[in-house]
C-alpha positions as CSV (number, residue, x, y, z in Angstrom):
1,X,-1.7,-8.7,5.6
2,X,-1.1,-6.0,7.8
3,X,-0.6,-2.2,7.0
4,X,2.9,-2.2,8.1
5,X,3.7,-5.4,6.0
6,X,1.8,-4.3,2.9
7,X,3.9,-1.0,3.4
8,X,6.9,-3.0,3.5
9,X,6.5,-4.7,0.6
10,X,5.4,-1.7,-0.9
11,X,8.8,-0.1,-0.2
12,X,11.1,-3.1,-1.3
13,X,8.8,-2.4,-4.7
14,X,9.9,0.9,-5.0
15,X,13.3,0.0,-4.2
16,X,13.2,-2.8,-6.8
17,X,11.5,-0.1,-9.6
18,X,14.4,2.2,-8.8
19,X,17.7,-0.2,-9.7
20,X,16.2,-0.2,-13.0
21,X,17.0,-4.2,-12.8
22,X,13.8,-5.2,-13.7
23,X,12.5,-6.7,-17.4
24,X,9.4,-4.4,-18.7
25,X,7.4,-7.4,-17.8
26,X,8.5,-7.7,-14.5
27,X,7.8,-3.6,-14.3
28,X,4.5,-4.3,-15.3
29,X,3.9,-6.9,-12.5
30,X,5.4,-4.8,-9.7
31,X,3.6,-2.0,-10.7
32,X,0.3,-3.9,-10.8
33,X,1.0,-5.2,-7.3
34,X,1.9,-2.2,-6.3
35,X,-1.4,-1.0,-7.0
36,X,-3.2,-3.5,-5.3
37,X,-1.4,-2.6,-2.2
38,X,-1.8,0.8,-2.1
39,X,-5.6,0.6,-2.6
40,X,-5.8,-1.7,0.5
41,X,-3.3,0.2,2.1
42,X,-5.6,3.3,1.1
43,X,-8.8,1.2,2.5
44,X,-7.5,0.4,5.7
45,X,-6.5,4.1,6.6
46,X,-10.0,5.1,5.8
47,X,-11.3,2.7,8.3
48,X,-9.1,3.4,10.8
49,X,-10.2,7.2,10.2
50,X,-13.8,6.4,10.2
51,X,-13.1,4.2,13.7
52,X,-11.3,7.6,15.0
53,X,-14.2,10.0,14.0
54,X,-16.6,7.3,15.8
55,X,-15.3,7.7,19.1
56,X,-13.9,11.6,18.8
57,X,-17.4,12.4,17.9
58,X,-19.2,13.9,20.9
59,X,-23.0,12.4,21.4
């Protein structure tokens, strides 16, 4: 899944948290999955970094 469509779903999440709709249970499950996403989220942003400081870095 992309960053952009993990970020998505990562906002509907919030979204859904917000209306106060959801069962505890339900909570529980969109808060597990919203950690999940957030750790690859935060994993592909420190690869991207790492790419940047590969070719910014002067030889």
């Amino acid at each position: 899944m992309s960053y952009n469509e993990q970020l998505k779903q990562l906002e509907q999440i919030v979204l859904e948290i917000e209306s106060g709709q959801l069962s505890i249970d339900q909570l529980a499950e969109k808060v597990k999955t919203a950690t999940k996403l957030l750790a690859d989220c935060r994993k592909q942003l420190t690869k991207v970094e790492s790419d940047i400081n590969k070719i910014l870095k002067p030889e």
